[in-house]
MARPA-976957 format. One line per field, with one value per atom (N, C-alpha, C): atom name; residue in one letter; x, y, z. Coordinates in nm, 2 decimals, decimal comma, always signed. Example, Ala and Ser with C-alpha at 12.3 -4.5 7.8 and 13.67 -1.06 7.14 Angstrom:
BEGIN
atomo: [N/CA/C/N/CA/C]
residuo: [A/A/A/S/S/S]
x: [+1,32/+1,23/+1,32/+1,28/+1,37/+1,29]
y: [-0,57/-0,45/-0,33/-0,22/-0,11/+0,00]
z: [+0,78/+0,78/+0,78/+0,71/+0,71/+0,79]
end
This chain:
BEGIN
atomo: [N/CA/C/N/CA/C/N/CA/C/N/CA/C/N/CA/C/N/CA/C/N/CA/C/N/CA/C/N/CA/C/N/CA/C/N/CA/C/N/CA/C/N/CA/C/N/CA/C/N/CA/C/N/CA/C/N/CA/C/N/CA/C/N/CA/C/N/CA/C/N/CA/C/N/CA/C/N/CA/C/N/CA/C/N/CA/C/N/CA/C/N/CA/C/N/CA/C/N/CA/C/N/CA/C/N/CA/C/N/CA/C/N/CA/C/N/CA/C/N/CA/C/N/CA/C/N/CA/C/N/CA/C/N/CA/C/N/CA/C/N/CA/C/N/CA/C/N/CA/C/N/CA/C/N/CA/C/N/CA/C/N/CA/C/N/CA/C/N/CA/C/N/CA/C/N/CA/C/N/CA/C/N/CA/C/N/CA/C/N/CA/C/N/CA/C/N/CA/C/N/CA/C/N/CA/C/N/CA/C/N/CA/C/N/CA/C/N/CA/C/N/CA/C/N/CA/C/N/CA/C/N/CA/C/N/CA/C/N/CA/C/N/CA/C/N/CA/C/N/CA/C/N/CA/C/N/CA/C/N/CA/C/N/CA/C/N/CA/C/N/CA/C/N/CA/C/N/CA/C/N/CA/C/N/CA/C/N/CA/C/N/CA/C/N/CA/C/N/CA/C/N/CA/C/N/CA/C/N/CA/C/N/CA/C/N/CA/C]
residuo: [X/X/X/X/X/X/X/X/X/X/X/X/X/X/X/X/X/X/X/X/X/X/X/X/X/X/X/X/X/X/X/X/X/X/X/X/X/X/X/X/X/X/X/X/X/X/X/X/X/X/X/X/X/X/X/X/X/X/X/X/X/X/X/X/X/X/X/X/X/X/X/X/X/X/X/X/X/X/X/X/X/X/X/X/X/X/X/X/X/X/X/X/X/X/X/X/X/X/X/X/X/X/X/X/X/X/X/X/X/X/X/X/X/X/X/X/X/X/X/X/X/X/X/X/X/X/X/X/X/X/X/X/X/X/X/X/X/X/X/X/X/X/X/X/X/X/X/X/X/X/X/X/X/X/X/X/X/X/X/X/X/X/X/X/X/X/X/X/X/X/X/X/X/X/X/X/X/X/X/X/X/X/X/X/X/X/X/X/X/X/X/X/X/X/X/X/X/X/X/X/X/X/X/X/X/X/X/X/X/X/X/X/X/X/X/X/X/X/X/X/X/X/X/X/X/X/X/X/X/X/X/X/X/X/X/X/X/X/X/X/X/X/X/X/X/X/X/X/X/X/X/X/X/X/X/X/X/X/X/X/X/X/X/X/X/X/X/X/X/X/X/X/X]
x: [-3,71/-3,70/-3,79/-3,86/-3,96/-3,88/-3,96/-3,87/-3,92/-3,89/-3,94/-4,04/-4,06/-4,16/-4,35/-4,25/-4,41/-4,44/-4,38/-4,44/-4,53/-4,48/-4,54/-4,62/-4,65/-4,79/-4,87/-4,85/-4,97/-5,03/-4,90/-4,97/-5,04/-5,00/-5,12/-5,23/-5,25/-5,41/-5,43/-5,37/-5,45/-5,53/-5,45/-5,50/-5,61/-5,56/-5,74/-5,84/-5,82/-5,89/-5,95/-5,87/-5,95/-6,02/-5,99/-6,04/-6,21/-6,23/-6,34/-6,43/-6,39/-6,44/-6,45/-6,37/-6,35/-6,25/-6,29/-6,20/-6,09/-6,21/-6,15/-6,03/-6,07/-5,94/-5,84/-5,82/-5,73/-5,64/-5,71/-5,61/-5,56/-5,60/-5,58/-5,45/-5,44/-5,33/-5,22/-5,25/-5,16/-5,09/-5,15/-5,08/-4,98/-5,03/-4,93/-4,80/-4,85/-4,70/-4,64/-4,72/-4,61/-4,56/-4,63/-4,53/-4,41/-4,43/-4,34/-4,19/-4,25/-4,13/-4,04/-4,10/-4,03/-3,93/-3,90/-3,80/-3,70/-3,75/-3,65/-3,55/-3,42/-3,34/-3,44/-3,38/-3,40/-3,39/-3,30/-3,24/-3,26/-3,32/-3,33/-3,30/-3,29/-3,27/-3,38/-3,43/-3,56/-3,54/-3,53/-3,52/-3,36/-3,29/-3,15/-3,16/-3,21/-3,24/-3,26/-3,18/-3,18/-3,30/-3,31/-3,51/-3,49/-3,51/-3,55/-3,70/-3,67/-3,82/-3,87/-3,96/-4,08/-4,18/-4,16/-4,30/-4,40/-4,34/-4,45/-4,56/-4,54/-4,57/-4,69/-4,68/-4,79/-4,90/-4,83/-4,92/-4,98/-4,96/-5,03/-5,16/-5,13/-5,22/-5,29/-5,28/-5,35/-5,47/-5,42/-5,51/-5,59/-5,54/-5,67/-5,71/-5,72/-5,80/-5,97/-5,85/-5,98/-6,10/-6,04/-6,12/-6,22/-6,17/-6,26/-6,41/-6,36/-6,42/-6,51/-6,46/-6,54/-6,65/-6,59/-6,71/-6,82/-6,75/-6,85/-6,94/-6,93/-7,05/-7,14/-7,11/-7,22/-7,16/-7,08/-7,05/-6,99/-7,06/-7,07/-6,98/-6,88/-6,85/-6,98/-7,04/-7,12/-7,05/-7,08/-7,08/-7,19/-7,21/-7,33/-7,26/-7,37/-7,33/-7,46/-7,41/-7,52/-7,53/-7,61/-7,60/-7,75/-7,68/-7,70/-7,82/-7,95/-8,02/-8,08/-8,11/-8,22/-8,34/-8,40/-8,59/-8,64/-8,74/-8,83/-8,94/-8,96/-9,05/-9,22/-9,19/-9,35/-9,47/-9,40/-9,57/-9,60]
y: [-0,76/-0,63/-0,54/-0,48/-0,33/-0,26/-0,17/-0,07/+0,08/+0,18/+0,32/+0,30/+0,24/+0,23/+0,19/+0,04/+0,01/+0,04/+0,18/+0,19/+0,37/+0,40/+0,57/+0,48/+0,36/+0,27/+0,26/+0,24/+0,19/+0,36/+0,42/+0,58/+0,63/+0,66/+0,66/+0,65/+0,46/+0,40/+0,47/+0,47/+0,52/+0,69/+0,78/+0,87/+0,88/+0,78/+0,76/+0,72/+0,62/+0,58/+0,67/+0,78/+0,87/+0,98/+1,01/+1,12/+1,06/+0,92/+0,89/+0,86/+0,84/+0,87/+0,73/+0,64/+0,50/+0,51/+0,56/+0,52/+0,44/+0,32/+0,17/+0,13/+0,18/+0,09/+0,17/+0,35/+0,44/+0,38/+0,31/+0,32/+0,20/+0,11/-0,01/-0,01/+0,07/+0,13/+0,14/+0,24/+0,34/+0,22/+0,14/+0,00/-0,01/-0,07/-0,15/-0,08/+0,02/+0,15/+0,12/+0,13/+0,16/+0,04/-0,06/-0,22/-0,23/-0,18/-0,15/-0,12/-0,01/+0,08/+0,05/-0,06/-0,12/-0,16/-0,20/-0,27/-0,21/-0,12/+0,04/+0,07/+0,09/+0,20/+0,37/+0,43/+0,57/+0,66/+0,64/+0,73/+0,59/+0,65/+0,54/+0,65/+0,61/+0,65/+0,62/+0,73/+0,71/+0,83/+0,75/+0,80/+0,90/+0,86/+0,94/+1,02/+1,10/+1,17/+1,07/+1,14/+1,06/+1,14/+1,05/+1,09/+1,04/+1,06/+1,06/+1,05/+0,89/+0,84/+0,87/+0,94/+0,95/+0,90/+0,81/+0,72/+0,79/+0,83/+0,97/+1,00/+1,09/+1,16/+1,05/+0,94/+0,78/+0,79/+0,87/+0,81/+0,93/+1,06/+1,17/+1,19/+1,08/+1,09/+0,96/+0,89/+0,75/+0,83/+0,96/+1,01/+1,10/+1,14/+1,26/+1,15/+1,07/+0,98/+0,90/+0,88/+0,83/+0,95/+1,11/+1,20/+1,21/+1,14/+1,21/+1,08/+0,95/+0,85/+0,91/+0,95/+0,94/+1,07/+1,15/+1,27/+1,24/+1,12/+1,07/+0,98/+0,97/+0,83/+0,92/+1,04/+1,14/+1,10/+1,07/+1,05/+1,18/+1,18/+1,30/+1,25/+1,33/+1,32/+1,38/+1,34/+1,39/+1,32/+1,45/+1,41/+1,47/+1,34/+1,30/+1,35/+1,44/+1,46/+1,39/+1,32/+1,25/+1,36/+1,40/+1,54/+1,44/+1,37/+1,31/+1,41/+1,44/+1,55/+1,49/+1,57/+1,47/+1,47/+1,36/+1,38/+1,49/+1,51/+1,69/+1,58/+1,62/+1,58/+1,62/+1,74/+1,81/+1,75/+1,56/+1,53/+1,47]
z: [-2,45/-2,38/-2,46/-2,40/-2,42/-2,51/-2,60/-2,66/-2,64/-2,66/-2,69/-2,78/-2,84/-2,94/-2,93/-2,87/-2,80/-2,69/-2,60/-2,50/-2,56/-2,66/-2,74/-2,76/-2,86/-2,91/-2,84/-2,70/-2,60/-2,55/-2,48/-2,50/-2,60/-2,71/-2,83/-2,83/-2,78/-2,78/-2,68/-2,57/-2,44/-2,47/-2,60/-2,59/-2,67/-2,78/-2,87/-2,75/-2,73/-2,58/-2,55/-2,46/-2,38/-2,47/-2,54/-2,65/-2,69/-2,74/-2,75/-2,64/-2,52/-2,38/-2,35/-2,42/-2,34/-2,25/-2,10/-2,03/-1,96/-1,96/-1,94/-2,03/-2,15/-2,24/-2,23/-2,20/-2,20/-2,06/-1,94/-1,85/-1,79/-1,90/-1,96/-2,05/-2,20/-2,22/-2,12/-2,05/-1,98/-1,89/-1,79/-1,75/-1,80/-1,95/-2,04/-2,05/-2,06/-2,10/-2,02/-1,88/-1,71/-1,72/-1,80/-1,71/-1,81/-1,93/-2,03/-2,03/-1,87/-1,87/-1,78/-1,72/-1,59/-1,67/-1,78/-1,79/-1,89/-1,92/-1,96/-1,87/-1,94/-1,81/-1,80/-1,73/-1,73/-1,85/-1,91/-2,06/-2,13/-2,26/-2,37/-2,50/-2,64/-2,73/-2,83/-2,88/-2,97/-3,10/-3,20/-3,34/-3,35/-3,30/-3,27/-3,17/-3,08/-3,03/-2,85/-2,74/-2,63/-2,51/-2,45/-2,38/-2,26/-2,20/-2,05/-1,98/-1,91/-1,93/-1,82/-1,80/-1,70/-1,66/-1,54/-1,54/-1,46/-1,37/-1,30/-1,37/-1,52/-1,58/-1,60/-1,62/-1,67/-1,50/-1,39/-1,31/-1,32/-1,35/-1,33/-1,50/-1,57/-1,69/-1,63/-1,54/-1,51/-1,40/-1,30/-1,22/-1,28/-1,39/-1,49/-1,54/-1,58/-1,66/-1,59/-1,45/-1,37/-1,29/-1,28/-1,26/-1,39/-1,50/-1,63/-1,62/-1,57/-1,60/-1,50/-1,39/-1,22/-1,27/-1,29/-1,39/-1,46/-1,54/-1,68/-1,63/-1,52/-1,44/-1,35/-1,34/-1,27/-1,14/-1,09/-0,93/-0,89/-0,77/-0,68/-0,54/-0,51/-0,36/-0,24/-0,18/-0,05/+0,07/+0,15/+0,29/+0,37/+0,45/+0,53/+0,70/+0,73/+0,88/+0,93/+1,08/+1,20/+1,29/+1,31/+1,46/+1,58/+1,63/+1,75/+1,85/+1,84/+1,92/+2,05/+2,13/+2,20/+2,18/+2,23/+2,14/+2,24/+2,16/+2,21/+2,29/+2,38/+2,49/+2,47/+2,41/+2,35/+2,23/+2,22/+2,14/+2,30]
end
C-alpha cells in the first residue's frame, strides 16, 4: 500500500521537475502521485498530524503544468476563418 510519504516524494520531483522547465518528467511525477493516491483513503496521517487528501488539487497542478509546457513550445492557439465569396467577374 502507498504511503503519505511517497506520494509528497513524487510531488517534490514533479516540482524540481517543473522549476527546471522539464515538463515531461514533472507530469510524469504528478501521474505517479495520482495513481498513488488511488489507493489512499481520503484522511491519512502524516507525521502525527491528520490531512486530508486532495487529488483535485494533482489535476489542477497537472493542467498548469501542461499550459507551461504548451507556452514553452511557442504554440499559439489561431483561428482560421473560410469566407466563401463569389469570383469577381471583372478580369
Amino acid at each position: 500500500m502507498a504511503t503519505m510519504a511517497e506520494v509528497s516524494a513524487k510531488v517534490a520531483l514533479a516540482v524540481t521537475a517543473n522549476e527546471a522547465g522539464n515538463f515531461d518528467s514533472a507530469l510524469t511525477y504528478l501521474r505517479s502521485a495520482k495513481m498513488l493516491l488511488a489507493v489512499l483513503p481520503s484522511r491519512s496521517a502524516k507525521e502525527g498530524e491528520e490531512v486530508e487528501i486532495q487529488a483535485n488539487a494533482i489535476d489542477s497542478m497537472f493542467a498548469e503544468i501542461r499550459r507551461a509546457q504548451t507556452a514553452s513550445a511557442g504554440l499559439r492557439s489561431t483561428e482560421i476563418v473560410y469566407k466563401n465569396t463569389p469570383p469577381n467577374d471583372d478580369y
